[in-house]
N, C-alpha and C positions, 0 to 999 in steps of 0.2 A: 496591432490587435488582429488576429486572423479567427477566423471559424473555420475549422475544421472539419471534413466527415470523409468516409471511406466508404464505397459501396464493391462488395466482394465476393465476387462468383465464381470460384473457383473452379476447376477441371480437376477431382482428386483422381489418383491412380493409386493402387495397392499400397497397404500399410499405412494409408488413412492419418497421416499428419494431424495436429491443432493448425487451421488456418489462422492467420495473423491481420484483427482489424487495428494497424497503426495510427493512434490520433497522439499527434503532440501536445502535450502541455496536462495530461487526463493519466489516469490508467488503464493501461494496456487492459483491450478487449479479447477474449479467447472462447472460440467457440468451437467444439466438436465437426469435421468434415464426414459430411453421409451421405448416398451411400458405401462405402470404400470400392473403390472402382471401377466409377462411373460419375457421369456429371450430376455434379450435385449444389442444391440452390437451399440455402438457409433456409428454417420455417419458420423463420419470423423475418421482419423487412429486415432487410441487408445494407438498412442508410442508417447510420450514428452521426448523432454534428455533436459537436460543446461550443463553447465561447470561450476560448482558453487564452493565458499569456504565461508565460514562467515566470512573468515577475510582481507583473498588476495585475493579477488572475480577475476577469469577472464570472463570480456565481454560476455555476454553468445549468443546464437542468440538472436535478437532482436524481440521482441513479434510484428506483427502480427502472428498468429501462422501459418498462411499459408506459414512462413518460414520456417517451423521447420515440415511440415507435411509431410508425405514421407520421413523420417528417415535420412534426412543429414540438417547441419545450417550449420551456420559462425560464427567462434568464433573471434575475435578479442580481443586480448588486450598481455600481458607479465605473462608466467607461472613463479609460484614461482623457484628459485633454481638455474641453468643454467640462467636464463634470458632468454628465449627462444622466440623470438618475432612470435604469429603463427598470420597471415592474409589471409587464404587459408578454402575452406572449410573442414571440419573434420566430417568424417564418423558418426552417431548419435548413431552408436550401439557398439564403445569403449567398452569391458566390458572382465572382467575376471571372475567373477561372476555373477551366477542369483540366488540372494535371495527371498527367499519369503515375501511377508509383513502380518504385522499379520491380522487376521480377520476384527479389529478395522480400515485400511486403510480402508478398500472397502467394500460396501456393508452394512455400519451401520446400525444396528438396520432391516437389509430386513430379516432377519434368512438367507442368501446368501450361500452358502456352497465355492463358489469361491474366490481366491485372487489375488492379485494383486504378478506381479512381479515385483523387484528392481534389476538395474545393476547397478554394481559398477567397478571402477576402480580408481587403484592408483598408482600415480606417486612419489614417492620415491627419493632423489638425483639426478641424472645423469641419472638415465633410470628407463624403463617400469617395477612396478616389480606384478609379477601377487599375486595373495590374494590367489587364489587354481586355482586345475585344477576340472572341472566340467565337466559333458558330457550332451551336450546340443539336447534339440529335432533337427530333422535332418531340419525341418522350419527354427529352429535360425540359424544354422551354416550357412545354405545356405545365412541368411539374412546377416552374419559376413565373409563372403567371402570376401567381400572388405576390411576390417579392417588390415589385414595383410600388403597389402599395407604401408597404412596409420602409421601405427606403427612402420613399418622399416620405413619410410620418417621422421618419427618424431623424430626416436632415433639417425639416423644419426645429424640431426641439430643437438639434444640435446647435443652430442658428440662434436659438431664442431660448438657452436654458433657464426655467427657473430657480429663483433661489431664495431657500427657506427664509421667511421673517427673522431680521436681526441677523445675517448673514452677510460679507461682503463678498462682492462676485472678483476672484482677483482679478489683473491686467492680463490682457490676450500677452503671450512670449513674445516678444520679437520675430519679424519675419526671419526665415533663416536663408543667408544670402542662394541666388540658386545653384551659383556653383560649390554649393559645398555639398559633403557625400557623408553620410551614417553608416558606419560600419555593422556589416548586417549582423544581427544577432546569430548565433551558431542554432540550427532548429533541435529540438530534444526528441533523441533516437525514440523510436516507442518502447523500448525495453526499457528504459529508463525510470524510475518512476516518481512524478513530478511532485516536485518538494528543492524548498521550502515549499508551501500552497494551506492555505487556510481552512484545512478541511475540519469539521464541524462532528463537535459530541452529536449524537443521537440516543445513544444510552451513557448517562454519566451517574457518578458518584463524587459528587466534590467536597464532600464531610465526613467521608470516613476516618480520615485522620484528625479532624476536628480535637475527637477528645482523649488521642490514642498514642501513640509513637511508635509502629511496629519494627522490632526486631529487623524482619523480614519482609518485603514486599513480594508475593507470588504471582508475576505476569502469565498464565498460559495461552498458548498462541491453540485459538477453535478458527473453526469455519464456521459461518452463521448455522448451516443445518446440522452439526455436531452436539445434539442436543444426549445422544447416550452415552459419548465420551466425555461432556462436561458430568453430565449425571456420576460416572463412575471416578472420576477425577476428586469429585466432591467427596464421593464416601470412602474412598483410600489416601493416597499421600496430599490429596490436597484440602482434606482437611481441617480446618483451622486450629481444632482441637486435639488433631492426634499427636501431635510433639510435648504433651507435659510442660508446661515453664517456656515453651517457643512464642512470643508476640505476633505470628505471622495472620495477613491478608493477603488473601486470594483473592486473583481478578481475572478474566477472560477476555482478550482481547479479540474482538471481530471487527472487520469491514460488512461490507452491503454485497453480499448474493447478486452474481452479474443476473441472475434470469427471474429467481424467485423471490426478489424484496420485499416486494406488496406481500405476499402470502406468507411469509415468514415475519414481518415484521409484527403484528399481533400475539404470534406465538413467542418470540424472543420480547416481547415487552411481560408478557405475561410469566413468563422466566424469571426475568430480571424481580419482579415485582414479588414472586415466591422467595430468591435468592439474594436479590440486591449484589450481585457480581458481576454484572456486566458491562463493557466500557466497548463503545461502538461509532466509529468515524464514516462519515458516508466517502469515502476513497473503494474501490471496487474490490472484490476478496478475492485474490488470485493469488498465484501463487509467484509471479513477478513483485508485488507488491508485499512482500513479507516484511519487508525494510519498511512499509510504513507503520506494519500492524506496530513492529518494534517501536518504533519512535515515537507511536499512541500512545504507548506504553510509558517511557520516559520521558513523554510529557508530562501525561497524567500525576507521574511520580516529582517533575518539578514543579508543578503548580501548585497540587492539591496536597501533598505528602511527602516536602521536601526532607523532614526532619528524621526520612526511614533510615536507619541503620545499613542494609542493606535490601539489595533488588536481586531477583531469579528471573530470568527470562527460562522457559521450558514449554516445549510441542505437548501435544496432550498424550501421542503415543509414546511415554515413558515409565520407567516405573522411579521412584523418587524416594532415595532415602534421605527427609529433610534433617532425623536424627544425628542421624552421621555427619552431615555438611554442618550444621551450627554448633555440632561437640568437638568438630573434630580441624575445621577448617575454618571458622569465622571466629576463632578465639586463639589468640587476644585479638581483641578489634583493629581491622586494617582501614588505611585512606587510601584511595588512588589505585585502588585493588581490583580487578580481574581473572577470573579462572573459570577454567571449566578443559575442556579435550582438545589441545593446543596445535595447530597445525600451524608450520611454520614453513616458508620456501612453495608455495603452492601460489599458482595462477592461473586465470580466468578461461577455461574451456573456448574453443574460437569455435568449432564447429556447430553450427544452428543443428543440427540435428540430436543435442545432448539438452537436456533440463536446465542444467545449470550455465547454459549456453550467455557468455557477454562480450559483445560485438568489441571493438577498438572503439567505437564511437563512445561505447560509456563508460568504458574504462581502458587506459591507453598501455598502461603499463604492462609488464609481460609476466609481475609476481604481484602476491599480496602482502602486505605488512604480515607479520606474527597475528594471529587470531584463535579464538572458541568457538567450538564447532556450534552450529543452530539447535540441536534437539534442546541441550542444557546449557546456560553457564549465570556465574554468579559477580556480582559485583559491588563495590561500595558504593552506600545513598550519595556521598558527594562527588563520584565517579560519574554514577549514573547522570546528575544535573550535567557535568563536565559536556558528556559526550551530546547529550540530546542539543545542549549550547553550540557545540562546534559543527555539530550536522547543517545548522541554519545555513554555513561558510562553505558546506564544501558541496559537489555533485553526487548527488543518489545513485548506488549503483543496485542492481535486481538480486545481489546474492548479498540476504542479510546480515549475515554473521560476518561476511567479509567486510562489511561497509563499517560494522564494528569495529571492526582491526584497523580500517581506514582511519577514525576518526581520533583512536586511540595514539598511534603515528602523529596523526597530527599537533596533538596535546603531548605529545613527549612521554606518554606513559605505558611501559612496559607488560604484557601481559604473565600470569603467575602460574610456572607449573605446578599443575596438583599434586599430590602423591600417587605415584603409578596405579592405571588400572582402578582409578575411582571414577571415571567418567567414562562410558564404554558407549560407542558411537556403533556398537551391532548387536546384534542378539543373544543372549546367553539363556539357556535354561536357568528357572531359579532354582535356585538352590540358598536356604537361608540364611549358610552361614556366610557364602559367597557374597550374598545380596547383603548381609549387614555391615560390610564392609567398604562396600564403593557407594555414590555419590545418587548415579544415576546408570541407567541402560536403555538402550532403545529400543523401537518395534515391541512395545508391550500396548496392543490395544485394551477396551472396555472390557471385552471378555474375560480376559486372560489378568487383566489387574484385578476385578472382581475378584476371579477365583484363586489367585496367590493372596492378595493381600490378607486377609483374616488368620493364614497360615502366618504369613511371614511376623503381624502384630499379637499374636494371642498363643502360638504355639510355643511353649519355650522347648530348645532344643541346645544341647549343648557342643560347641564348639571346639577343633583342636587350637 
């Protein structure tokens, strides 16, 4: 069990990079370098911890981060070992070591001469056991003044667990002889983004399908303050009503605002509570983490609405002909189905200085399986359970449509060319007759779907 945190002060030089706060086990932190070309010091504190494991995750504080600012959260949930049940807040700066991180954390590609620091700590059996003894600037110590405390409160319980009425405390494991050696766990790149992990509805809908069976399940991928492209999404192709005879629900998949939670979380309840379409995991909304928004997504659809016929995953900038995909491509009804803008023979960017950038570390291989591009694709309701299943088994990788492909590979199932030119991955002017014909198009914001769609649904116009 380690705790985590990264303190990061970077030297930016021109063209002003994303610095990179790496914590293992959490979602990758990103935050804007200012001012571009000059030294520059975050304005907010520059120290994050979690309480993280990849496998027995404990509760870590809960992201808005204005919990966690000022060097103490709340950890809740049950440490591995003892059983130690902790619901108290716990000092931010636990640490027995202060590693350095390599160049490659902080500062990419600015020539930065600075790095980042890592503290770690580890919990071992029955008690605290420290990793080395280090001698820390006379700043840190003073800032670890409190931590004493806290670690004797903590090894006493750990010594003296208790345990709930009607409970049996099992048998301590056997001692483990001491020459034997554990093979180290492999640590999780920060690009990575960490799942399987127990992250938590904060806006859910678990009855929608109660008394329903839709056709269609409609996942679009927002960002919590996307509040005028959900608004315009609603009153063009997403919705519910505009297909005649189409069964389809619509839902908005978000994470939690790395900066603005607290103040947006009011406004997206009060959203939700007008709309009732929101579905929101407290994992952090970035744009590494898309791969979880996805798998929110086909959770939500195996738990709560397994019985859907089929699932759309689709970005919000798109324009969306649902007509055309359920007259023209979900009939006759398919199993094991996948389609959408099929890239095939494509692999993972090496260079950190691209978006779509994926190290060796989270993905080794040098191509992708067969995949559908991220803006649109469509798939079968017992496809969708398939993959959200096999995702538990495999490693998350930061480009989500790929990770798709991945999982699909693994399940032995094949992805499905569309008919040409119905799913278009760039921007086309509209034109009606053109647009009634393909699937989807990209790069069509609020604006611009506003003011085509009433043409495109009300105008008739006759075609060759």
């Amino acid at each position: 069990m380690f705790a985590h945190g990264v303190t990061c002060l970077p030297t930016v030089s021109p063209g002003c990079p994303q610095c990179h706060l790496g914590v293992r086990g959490v979602p990758c932190l990103w935050w804007p370098c200012h001012p571009c070309g000059g030294t520059s010091v975050p304005t907010v504190t520059p120290l994050w911890w979690h309480l993280c494991d990849p496998v027995t995750p404990v509760v870590a504080p809960v992201w808005p981060q204005e919990e966690v600012r000022g060097g103490a959260g709340v950890a809740r949930g049950v440490w591995p070992g003892p059983g130690v049940a902790l619901a108290s807040p716990v000092p931010a700066h636990f640490c027995h070591r202060w590693a350095p991180l390599p160049q490659s954390h902080c500062g990419q590609g600015t020539g930065s001469t600075e790095r980042g620091w890592e503290l770690h700590l580890e919990l071992t059996g029955s008690h605290w056991e420290p990793l080395s003894t280090m001698k820390l600037p006379p700043s840190s110590r003073l800032v670890l003044l409190p931590v004493a405390a806290g670690l004797a409160l903590l090894a006493l319980r750990t010594q003296h667990p208790r345990s709930p009425p009607g409970t049996t405390v099992p048998p301590s494991p056997a001692p483990r002889p001491s020459n034997a050696t554990v093979p180290p766990r492999p640590p999780r790149h920060p690009l990575q983004p960490p799942y399987p992990y127990p992250y938590r509805f904060l806006l859910n809908h678990p009855d929608k399908c109660r008394e329903r069976t839709p056709f269609l399940v409609l996942l679009v991928v927002t960002a919590p303050a996307d509040l005028a492209a959900r608004d315009a999404v609603r009153r063009t192709w997403g919705n519910e009503s505009a297909v005649p005879g189409l069964n389809m629900l619509r839902l908005f998949l978000l994470g939690v605002h790395p900066a603005f939670s607290a103040e947006l979380r009011p406004v997206l309840q009060e959203e939700d509570k007008l709309h009732g379409d929101l579905l929101q995991q407290d994992f952090l909304d970035t744009y590494n983490n898309l791969t979880l928004k996805t798998l929110m997504g086909l959770e939500w659809v195996s738990r709560f609405c397994p019985n859907a016929t089929y699932v759309m995953k689709a970005d919000h900038d798109v324009f969306l002909n649902l007509e055309f995909l359920a007259g023209k491509l979900l009939r006759p009804l398919r199993t094991n189905f996948l389609t959408g803008y099929v890239y095939r023979w494509t692999g993972p960017l090496r260079n950190p200085a691209y978006k779509w950038f994926v190290p060796h570390e989270v993905y080794p291989n040098d191509t992708y399986p067969p995949y559908c591009g991220g803006p649109g694709y469509v798939l079968s309701g017992d496809l969708a359970r398939r993959v959200f299943a096999v995702a538990q088994t495999l490693p998350a990788i930061n480009m989500e449509d790929a990770f798709v492909g991945i999982c699909l590979h693994a399940l032995g199932v094949a992805v499905t060319d569309p008919p040409a030119g119905t799913f278009t991955m760039y921007r086309l002017d509209y034109d009606k007759c053109r647009f009634s014909r393909l699937v989807m198009v990209h790069h069509y914001g609020p604006k611009e779907l506003l003011r085509v769609w009433p043409h495109f649904r009300d105008v008739p116009v006759e075609c060759p």
